[in-house]
N, C-alpha and C positions, 0 to 999 in steps of 0.2 A: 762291496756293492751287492744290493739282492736283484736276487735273478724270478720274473715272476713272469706266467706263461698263459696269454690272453690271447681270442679270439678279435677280426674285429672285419671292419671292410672298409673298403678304399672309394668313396664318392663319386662322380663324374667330375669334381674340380679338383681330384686327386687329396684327399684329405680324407685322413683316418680317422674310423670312428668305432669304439672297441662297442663290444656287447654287449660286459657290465661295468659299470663304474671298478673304481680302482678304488679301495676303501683305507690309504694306508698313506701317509705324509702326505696330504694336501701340500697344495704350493709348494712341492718339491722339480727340481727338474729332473729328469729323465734320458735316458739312450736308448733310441730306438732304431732295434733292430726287424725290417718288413723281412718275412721268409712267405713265397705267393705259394700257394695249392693248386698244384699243377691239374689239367684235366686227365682224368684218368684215362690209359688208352685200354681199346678192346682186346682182351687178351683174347686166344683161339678157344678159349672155351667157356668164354661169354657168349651166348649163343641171342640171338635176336626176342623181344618177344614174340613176334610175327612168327615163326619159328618156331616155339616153343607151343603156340598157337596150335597149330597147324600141327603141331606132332601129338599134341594131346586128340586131337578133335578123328584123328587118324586111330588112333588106340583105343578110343572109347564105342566109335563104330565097329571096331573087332571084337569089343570085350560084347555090345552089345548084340551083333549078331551068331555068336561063338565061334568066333575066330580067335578062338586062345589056344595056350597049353599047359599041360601042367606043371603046376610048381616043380614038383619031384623030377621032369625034364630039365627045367632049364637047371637044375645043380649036378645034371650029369658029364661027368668030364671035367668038373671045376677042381675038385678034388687034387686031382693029377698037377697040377698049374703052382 
């Protein structure tokens, strides 16, 4: 038996429908095995866009008012670690 690995989606009358054609023994029958894709869950550091948003727009007001520091700061102490 060949083993071949196709995308596809399942309809609102529940009937599958792949993405490309199957190019290989027309009129042949088949075993079909459905494996679903599950929804991804949020891990803890997937972080929101809203978020990510709001953290840049935060950072860019510091960088623009010079509220920075410098490079050579922030790698002190990293060393040690």
């Amino acid at each position: 038996m060949k083993k071949v690995k196709v995308m596809g989606t399942i309809n609102e009358q529940g009937q599958l429908s792949l993405d490309q054609p199957l190019e290989f023994m027309k009129n042949s029958r088949v075993e079909v095995t459905v494996r679903l894709q599950e929804e991804p869950e949020l891990e803890e550091y997937d972080t929101p866009n809203e978020t990510i948003i709001a953290d840049f727009r935060q950072a860019w007001q510091e960088a623009m008012t010079g509220q920075t520091i410098p490079v050579s700061q922030l790698w002190e102490g990293i060393e040690d670690v």
